[in-house]
C-alpha positions in Angstrom: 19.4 -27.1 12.2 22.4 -29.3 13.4 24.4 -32.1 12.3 22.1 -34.9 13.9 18.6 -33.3 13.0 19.8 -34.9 9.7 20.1 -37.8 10.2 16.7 -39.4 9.4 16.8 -37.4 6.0 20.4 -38.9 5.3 18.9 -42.8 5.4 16.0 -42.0 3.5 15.2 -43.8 0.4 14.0 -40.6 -1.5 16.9 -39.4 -3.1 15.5 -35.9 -2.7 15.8 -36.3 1.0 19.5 -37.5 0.8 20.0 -35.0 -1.2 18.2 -32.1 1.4 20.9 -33.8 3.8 24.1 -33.5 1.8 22.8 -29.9 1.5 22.2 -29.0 5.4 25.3 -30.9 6.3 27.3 -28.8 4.6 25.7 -26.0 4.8 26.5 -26.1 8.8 29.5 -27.0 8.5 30.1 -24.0 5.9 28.3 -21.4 8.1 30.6 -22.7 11.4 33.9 -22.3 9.1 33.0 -19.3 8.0 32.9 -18.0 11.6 35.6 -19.3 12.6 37.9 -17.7 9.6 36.0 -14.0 10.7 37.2 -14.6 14.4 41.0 -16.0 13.0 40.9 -12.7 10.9 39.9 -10.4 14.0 42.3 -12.3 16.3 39.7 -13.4 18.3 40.1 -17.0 18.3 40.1 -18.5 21.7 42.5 -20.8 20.1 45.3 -21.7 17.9 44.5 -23.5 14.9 47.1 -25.8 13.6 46.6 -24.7 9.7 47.3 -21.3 8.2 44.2 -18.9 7.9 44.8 -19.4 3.8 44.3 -22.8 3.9 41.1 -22.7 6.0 40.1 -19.6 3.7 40.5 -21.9 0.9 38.4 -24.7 2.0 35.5 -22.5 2.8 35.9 -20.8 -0.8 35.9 -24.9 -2.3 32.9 -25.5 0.3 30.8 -22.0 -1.3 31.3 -23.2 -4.9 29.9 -27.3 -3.6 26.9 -25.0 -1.7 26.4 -23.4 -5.3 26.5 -26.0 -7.5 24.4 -28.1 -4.8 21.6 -25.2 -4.8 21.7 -25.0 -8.8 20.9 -29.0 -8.8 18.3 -28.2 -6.5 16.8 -25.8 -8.6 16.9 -27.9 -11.7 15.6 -30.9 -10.2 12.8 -28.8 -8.6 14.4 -30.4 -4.6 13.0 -27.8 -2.3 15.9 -26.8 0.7 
């Protein structure tokens, strides 16, 4: 899935659907941090980034815990992802 598949889910009016959205959308965005911090780590970025690797390493650690939580919710609310 990709950013702009969620779109119709993310101007829903079921809150379960907004929900499903939140969840995807970060989701991606987690998944593509978390490559890039495994290529920073093995020196195989094909750029510089202008952050330290801790800080990026830190935002995908605050981004696991949201995924979590979200996934929890989910389950507790009986929103299938």
């Amino acid at each position: 899935m990709e950013l702009n598949e969620t779109i119709k889910l993310m101007n829903s009016k079921d809150y379960k659907d907004r929900f499903r959205a939140e969840y995807y959308q970060l989701k991606i965005r987690y998944e593509k941090l978390h490559k890039m911090v495994v290529k920073y780590e093995a020196e195989k970025l094909k750029f510089t980034p202008s952050c330290t690797l801790e800080l990026l390493k830190e935002q995908k650690s605050h981004m696991g815990r949201y995924l979590y939580c979200l996934e929890v919710r989910a389950e507790i609310e009986e929103i299938e992802l």
